[in-house]
PABA-638936 format. One line per 2 residues: number of its first residue (from 1); their letters; for each residue x, y, z of C-alpha. Coordinates in Angstrom, 1 decimal. Layout:
N
NUM> A> X:Y:Z | ...
This chain:
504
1> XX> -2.7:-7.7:42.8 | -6.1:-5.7:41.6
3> XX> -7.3:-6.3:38.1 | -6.5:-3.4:35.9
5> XX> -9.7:-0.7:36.0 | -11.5:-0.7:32.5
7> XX> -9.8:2.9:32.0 | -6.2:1.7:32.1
9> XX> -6.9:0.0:28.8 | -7.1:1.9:25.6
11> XX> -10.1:3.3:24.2 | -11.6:0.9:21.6
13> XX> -14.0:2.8:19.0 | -16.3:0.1:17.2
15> XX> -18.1:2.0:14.1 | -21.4:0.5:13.1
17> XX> -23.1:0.7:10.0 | -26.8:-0.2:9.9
19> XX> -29.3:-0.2:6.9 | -32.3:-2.3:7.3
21> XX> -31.3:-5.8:9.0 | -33.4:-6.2:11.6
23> XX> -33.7:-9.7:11.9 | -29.5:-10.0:12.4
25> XX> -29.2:-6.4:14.2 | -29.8:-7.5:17.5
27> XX> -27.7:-10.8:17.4 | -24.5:-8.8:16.1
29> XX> -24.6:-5.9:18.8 | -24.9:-8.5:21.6
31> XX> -21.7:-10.2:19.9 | -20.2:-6.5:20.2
33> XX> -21.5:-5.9:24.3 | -20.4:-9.3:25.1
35> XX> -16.5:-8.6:24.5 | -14.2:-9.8:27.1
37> XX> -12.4:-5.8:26.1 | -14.9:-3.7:27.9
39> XX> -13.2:-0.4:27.5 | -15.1:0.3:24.1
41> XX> -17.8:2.9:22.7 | -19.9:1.8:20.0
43> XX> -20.9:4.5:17.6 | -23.9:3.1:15.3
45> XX> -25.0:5.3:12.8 | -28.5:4.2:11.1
47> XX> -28.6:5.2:6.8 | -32.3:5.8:6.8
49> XX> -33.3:2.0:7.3 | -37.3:1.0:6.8
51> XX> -37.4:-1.5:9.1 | -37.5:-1.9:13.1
53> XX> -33.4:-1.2:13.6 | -33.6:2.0:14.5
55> XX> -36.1:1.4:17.2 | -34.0:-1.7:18.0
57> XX> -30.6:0.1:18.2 | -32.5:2.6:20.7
59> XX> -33.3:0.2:22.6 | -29.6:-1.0:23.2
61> XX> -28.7:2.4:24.1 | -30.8:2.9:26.7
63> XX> -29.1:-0.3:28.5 | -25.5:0.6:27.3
65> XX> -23.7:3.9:28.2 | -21.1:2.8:25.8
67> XX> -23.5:3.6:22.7 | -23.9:6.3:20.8
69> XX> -26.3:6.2:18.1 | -28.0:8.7:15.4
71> XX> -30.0:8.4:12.4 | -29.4:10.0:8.6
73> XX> -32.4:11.3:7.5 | -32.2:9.9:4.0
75> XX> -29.7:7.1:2.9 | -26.3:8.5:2.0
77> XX> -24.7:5.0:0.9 | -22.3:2.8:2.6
79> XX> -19.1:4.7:1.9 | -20.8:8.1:3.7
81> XX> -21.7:6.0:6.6 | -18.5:4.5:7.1
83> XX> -16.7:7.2:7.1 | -19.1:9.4:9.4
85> XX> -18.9:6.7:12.5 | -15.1:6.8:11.7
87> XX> -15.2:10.8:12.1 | -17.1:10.5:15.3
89> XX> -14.5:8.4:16.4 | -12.3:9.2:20.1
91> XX> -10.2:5.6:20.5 | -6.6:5.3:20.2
93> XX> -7.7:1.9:18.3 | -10.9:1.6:15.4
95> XX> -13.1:-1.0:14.0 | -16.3:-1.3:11.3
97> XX> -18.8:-3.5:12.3 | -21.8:-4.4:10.4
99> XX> -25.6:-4.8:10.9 | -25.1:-8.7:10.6
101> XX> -21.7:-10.1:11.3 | -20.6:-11.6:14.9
103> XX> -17.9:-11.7:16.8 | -16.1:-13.9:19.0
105> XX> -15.8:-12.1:23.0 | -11.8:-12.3:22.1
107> XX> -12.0:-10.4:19.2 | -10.8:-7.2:20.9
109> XX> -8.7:-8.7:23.5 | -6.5:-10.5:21.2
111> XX> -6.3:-7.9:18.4 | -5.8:-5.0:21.0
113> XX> -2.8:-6.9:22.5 | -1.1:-7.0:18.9
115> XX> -0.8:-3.5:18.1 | -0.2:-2.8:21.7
117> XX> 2.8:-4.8:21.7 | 3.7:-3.8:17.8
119> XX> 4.5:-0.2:16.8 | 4.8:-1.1:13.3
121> XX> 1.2:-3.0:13.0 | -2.0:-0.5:12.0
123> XX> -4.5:-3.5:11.6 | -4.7:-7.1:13.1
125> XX> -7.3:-9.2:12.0 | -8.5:-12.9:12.8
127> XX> -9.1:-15.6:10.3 | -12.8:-15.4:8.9
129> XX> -15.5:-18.1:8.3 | -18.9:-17.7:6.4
131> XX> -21.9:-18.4:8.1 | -25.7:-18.6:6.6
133> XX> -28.7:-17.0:8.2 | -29.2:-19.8:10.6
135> XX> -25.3:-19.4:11.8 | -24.9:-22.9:9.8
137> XX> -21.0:-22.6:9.0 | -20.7:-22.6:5.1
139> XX> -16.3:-22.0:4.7 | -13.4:-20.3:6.1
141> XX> -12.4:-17.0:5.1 | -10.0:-16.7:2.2
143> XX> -7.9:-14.1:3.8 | -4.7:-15.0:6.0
145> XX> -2.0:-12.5:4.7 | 0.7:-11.1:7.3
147> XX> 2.7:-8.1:6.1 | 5.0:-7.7:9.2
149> XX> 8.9:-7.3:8.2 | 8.1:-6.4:4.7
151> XX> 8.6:-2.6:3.0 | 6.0:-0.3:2.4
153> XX> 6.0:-1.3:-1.5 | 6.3:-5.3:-0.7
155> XX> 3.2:-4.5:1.9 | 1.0:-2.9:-0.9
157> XX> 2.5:-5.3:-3.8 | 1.3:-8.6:-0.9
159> XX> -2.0:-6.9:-0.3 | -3.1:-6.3:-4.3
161> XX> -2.0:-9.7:-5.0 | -3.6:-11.5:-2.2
163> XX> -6.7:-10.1:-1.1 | -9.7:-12.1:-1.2
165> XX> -12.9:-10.6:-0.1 | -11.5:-7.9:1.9
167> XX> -12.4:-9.8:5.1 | -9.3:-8.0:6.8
169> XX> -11.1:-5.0:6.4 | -13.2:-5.9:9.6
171> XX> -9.8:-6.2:11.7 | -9.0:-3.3:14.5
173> XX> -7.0:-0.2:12.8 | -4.9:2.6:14.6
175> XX> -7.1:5.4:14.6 | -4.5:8.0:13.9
177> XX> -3.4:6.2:10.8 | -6.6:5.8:9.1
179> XX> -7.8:8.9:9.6 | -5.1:10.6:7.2
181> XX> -6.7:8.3:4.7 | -9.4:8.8:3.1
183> XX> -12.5:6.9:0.7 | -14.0:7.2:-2.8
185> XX> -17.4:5.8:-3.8 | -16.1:3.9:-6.2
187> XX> -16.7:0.1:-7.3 | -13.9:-1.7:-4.8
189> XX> -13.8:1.4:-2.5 | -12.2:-0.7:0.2
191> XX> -9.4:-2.0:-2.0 | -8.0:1.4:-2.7
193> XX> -8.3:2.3:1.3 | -6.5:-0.8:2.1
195> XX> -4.1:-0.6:-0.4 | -3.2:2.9:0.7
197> XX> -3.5:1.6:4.2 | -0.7:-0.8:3.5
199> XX> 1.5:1.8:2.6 | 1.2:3.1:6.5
201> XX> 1.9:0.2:8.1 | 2.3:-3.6:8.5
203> XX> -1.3:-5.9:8.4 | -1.1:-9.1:11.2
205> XX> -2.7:-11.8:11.0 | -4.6:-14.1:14.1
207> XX> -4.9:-17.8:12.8 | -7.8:-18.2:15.3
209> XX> -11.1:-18.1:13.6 | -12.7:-15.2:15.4
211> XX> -15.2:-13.4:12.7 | -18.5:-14.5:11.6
213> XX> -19.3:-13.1:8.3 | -22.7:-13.6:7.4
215> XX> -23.9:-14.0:3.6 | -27.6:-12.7:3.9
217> XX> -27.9:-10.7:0.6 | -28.7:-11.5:-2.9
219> XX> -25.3:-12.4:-4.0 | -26.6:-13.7:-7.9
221> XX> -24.7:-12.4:-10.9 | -27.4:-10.4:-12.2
223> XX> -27.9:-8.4:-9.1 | -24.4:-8.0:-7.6
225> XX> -23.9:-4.4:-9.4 | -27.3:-2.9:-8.7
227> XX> -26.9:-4.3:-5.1 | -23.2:-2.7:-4.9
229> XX> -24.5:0.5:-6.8 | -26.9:1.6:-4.3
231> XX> -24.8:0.4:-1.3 | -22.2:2.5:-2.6
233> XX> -23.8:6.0:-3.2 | -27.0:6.1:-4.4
235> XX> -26.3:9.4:-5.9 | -24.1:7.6:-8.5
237> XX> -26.3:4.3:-9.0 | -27.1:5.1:-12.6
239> XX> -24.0:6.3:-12.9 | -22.6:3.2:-12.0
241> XX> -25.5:0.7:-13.7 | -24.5:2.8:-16.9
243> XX> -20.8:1.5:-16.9 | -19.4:-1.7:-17.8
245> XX> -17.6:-3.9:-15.2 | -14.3:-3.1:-17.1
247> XX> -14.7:0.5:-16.3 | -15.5:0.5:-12.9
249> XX> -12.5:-2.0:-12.4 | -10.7:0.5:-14.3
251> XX> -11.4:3.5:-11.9 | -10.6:1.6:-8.9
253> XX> -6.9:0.8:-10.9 | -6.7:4.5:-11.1
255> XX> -7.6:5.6:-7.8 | -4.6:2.6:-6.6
257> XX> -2.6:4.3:-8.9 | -3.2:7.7:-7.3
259> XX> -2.8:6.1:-4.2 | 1.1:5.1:-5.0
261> XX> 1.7:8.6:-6.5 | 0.7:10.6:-3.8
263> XX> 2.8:8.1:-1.3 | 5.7:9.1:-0.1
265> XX> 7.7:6.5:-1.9 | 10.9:7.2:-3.7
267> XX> 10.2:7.9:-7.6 | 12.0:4.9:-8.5
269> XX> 9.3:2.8:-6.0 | 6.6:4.6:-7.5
271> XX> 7.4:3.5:-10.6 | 7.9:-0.1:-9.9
273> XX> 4.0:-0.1:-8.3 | 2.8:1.6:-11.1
275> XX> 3.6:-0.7:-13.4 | 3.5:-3.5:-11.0
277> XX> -0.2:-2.2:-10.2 | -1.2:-2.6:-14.0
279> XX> -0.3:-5.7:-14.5 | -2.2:-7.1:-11.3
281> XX> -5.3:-5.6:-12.3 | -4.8:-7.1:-15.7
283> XX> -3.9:-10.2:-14.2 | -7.0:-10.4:-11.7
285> XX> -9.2:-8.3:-13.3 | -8.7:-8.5:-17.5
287> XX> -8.3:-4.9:-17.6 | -6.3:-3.3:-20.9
289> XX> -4.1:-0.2:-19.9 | -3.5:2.2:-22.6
291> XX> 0.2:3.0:-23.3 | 1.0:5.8:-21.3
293> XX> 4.0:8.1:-21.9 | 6.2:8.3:-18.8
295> XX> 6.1:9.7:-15.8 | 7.7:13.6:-15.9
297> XX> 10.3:12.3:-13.2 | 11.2:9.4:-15.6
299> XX> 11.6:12.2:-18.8 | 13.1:14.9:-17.1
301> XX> 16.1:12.2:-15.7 | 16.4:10.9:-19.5
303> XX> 16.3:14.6:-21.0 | 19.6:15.1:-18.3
305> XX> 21.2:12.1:-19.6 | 20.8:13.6:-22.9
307> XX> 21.9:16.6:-22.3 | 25.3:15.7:-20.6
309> XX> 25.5:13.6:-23.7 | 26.4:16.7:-25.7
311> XX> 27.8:18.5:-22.4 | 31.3:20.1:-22.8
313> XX> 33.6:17.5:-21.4 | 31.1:14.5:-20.6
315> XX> 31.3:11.3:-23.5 | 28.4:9.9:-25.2
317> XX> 29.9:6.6:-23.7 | 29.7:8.1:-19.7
319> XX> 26.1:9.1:-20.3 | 25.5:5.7:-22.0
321> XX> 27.1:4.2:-18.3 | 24.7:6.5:-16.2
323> XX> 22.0:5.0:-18.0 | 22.7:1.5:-17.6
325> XX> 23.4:2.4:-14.1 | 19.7:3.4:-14.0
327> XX> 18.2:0.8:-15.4 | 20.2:-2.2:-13.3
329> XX> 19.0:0.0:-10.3 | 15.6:-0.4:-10.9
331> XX> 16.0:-3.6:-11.7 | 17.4:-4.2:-8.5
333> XX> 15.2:-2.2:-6.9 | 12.1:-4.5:-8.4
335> XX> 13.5:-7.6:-7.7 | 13.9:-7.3:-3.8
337> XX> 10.2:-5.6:-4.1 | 9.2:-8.6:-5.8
339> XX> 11.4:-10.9:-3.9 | 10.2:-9.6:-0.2
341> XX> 6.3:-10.3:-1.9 | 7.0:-13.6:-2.7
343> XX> 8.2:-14.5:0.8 | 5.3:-12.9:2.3
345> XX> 3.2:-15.3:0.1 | 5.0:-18.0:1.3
347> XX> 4.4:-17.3:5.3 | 0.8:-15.6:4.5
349> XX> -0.5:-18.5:2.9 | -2.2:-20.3:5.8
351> XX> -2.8:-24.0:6.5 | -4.4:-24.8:3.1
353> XX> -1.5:-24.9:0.5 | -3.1:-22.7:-2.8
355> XX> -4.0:-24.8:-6.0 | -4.2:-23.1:-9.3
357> XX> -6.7:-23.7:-11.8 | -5.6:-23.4:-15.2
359> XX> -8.8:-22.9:-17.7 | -8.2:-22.7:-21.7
361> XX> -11.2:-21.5:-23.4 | -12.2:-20.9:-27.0
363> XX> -15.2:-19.8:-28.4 | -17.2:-21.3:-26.0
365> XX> -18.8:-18.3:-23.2 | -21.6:-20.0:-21.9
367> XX> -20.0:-23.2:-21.1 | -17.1:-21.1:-19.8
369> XX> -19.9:-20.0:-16.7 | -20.6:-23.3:-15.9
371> XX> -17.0:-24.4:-15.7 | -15.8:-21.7:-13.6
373> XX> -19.0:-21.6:-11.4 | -18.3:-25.1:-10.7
375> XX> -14.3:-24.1:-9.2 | -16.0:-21.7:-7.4
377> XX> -18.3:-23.7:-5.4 | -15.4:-26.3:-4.6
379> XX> -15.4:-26.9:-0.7 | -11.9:-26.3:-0.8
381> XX> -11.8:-22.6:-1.0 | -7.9:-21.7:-1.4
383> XX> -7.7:-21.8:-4.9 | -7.0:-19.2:-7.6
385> XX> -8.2:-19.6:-11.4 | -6.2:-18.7:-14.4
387> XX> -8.5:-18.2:-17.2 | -6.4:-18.0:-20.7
389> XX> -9.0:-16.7:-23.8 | -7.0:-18.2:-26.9
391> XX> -7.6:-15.5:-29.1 | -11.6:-16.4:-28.9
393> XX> -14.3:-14.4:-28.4 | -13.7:-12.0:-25.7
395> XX> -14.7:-13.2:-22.5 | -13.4:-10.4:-19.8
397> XX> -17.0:-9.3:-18.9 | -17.6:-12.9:-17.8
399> XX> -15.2:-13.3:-16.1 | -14.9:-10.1:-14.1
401> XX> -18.8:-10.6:-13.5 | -17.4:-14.1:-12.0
403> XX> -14.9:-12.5:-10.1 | -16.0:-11.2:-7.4
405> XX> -13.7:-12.6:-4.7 | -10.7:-11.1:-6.6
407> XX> -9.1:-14.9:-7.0 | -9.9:-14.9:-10.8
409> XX> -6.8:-13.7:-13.5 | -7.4:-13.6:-16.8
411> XX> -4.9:-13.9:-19.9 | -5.7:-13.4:-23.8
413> XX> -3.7:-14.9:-26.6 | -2.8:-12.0:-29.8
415> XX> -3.8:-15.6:-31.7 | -4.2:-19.0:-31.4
417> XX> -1.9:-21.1:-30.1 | -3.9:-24.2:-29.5
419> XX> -5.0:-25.5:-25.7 | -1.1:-26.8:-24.9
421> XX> 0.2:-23.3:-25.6 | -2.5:-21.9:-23.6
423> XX> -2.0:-24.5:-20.9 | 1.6:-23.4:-20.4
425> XX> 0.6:-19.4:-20.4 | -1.2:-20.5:-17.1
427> XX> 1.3:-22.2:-15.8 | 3.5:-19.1:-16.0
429> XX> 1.1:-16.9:-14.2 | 0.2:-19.8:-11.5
431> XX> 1.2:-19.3:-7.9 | -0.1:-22.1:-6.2
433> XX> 1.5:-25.2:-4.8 | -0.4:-27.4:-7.3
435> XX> -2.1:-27.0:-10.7 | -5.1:-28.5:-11.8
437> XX> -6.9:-28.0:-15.4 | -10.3:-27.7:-16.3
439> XX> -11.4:-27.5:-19.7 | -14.3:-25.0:-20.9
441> XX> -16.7:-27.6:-21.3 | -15.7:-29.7:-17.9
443> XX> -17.0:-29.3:-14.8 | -15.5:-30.1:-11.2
445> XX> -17.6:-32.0:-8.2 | -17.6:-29.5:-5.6
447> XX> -15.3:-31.7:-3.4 | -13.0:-32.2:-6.4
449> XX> -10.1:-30.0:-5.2 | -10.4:-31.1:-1.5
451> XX> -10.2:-35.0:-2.5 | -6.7:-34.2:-4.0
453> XX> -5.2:-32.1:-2.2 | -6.1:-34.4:0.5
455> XX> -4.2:-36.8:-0.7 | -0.9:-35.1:-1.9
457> XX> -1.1:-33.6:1.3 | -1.2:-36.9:2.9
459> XX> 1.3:-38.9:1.2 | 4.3:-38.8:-1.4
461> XX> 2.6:-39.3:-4.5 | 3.2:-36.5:-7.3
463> XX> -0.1:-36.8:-9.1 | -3.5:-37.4:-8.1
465> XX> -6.5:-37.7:-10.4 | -10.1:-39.0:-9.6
467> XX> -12.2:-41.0:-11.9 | -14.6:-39.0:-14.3
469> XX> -17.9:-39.2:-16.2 | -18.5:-38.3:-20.0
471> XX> -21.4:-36.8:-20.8 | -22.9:-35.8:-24.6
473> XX> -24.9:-32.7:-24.6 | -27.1:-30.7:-27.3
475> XX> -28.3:-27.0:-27.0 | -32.2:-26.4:-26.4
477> XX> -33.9:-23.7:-26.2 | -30.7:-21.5:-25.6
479> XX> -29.0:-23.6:-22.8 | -27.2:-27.1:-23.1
481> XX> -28.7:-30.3:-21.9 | -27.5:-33.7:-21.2
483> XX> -29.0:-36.6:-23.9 | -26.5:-39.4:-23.0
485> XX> -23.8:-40.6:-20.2 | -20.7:-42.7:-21.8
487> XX> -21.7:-46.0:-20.5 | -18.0:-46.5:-19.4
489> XX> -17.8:-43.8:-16.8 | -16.6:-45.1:-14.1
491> XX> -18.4:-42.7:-11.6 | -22.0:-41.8:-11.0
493> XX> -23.3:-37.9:-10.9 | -24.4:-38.5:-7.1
495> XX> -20.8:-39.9:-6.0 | -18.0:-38.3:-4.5
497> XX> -14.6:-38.7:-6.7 | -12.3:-41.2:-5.4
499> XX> -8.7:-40.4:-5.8 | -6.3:-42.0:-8.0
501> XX> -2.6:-41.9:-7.5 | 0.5:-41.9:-9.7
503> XX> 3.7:-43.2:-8.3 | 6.1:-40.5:-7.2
């Protein structure tokens, strides 16, 4: 039997965004042309770059039929280019690619047979892995969630709770669906288009590593928010410089919020994933909500209950009952939201069980850094930390400064309730399979997390612990040095921890 012509296959439209990477640009669209899927067009749209990727990009097309490219005459930001290579779009099937990134030649083939062969899919991405500039692999992705089977409400509940990154947002989308969506310039743009995306459809998950993401820019503290600000829309980078990280987080919460209201949703769902959406951006992102009064849906059903209260022929005690009713129906309603989430976390969570970090802190900011800077930088990357301010100085900034994979939550005590209270306020909020603490003032190897799961994972034991060194530090000069080592420790800086055990 004759192999299928190129044309039997679905159209694959592959948006790229280019800006000044001309030492990657070439590499990544030869990862693109090289795809076993060969009935593609690749649409690169160039935001004004500086450099030689223009000229390079030209030089592509005159090779390949399959590309299209133009040029904006100025730089209209990220979110202007996205959506203008999406726009120019004609595939039944759509993917972003970027100026840097690479792709293995199955990518297509393997994602294209998924929502080929599953109605309810509208994106299917691989499992990820960070690369450097010289390709060295640095870690795997963070994001391996699977919404199929679950409700529109459990699939946007999963993704708010779980993503990590946004790697999925590089995965192959039906056209038709994200085209009825659209995308704010706002700080987290592509949480609020994925978030409404989930609301259209079921996200599938590849376990194959097939995406290279590479980590080329300055990714520093300090610079993160200029670097997003112009990225974003440079109309609004002093806009956006002028807020505080809370506020920006808070704007993306609002547009998610928008997102669930103009959903098609029943009004007892929407009110679920309102409050629902609060408390995860509190949770991940410290934000405080103001109190809100409810929802004119919510009042106008409580002003009829009322009024049948004093209706001719209706008790006090039947309105009571409808009430009641209410309220155990969106109870139930919430659990098997909730319920359907937490199974999805269970068969989303990959082949790395999660551990939870639980950090108390107190009055002490600038060690907090350190401490969570060092969970960060683990080698074992499925982790989440639990930060829990008792009733110290307000840490929030920090720690949304720190957080900018999303995997941060952060908890604040009304007062203090000492580091044991604390300690069990994390373990309320934790999700993961195991806990681990870390004090402010305590850092972790980076192989810490690895050494013990490795371990538990490996044998029946309950605990694990590894052997530690004490240090005594002083403050000079506005940042804390080491004077003396506890001549006890059992464990030099240089070594790796060795794992202790306690008996199941």
């Amino acid at each position: 039997m004759p192999s299928p012509k190129i044309t039997d296959k679905p159209l694959v439209s592959i948006g790229m965004c280019v800006f000044n990477c001309e030492r990657f640009l070439a590499k990544s669209l030869e990862s693109l042309l090289s795809q076993e899927y060969k009935n593609f067009e690749l649409i690169i749209s160039d935001n004004a770059s500086e450099d030689r990727s223009p000229e390079i990009c030209l030089e592509y097309q005159a090779k390949d039929p399959r590309i299209q490219f133009s040029r904006n005459e100025t730089n209209m930001g990220s979110i202007f280019n996205s959506l203008k290579v999406k726009g120019l779009a004609r595939g039944k099937y759509f993917m972003w690619a970027s100026d840097h990134d690479l792709r293995h030649p199955t990518f297509l083939t393997k994602c294209v047979e998924v929502l080929e062969n599953d109605p309810e899919v509208v994106l299917c991405y691989p499992r990820a892995q960070r690369i450097d500039v010289h390709d060295n692999f640095l870690f795997l992705g963070h994001e391996c969630f699977d919404t199929r089977g679950m409700s529109p409400a459990a699939r946007y509940l999963h993704f708010n709770n779980n993503h990590n990154g946004c790697e999925s947002v590089y995965g192959l989308y039906r056209l038709e669906v994200i085209k009825r969506i659209g995308c704010k310039a706002i700080w987290g743009a592509d949480i609020a288009f994925m978030s409404a995306l989930a609301l259209n459809g079921a996200f599938a998950h590849l376990p194959e590593v097939l995406f290279s993401m590479r980590m080329i820019r300055d990714e520093r503290l300090e610079n993160h928010k200029e670097t997003q600000a112009n990225n974003l829309d440079p109309a609004r980078t002093q806009e956006i410089l002028a807020m505080d990280l809370s506020e920006l987080w808070h704007e993306l919460g609002e547009e998610c919020l928008t997102v669930v209201q103009g959903s098609s949703l029943s009004d007892l769902e929407k009110e679920i994933l309102v409050s629902e959406t609060k408390s995860c951006f509190t949770r991940r992102f410290g934000l405080k909500w103001p109190a809100s009064p409810p929802t004119p849906q919510i009042t106008e059903n409580a002003g009829q209950v009322d009024a049948q209260a004093h209706a001719p022929g209706i008790s006090a005690k039947n309105a009571w009952k409808e009430r009641r009713t209410a309220r155990l129906a969106r109870k139930a309603a919430e659990r098997r939201i909730l319920e359907e989430v937490a199974k999805g976390q269970k068969i989303s969570g990959g082949d790395w069980p999660l551990v939870s970090v639980i950090v108390p802190t107190f009055n002490r900011p600038d060690m907090l850094v350190a401490a969570l800077e060092s969970i960060l930088n683990q080698t074992y990357r499925n982790h989440e930390i639990i930060v829990v301010n008792d009733c110290g100085l307000d840490v929030a900034d920090i720690v949304g400064w720190l957080n900018q994979k999303g995997n941060i939550t952060y908890v604040r005590h009304d007062r203090n309730r000492e580091k044991a209270a604390a300690r069990n306020t994390g373990l309320k909020l934790a999700r993961g399979k195991y806990i681990a603490y870390l004090d402010d003032d305590t850092l972790f190897y980076p192989d810490h997390l690895g050494t013990l799961v490795t371990v538990l994972e490996n044998s029946d034991y309950q605990v694990a612990y590894t052997d530690a060194l004490r240090t005594h530090q002083a403050k000079e000069h506005g940042r804390y040095v080491t004077t003396t080592r506890d001549p006890t420790s059992r464990r030099s800086p240089a070594s790796s921890p060795r794992a202790r055990t306690a008996a199941p």
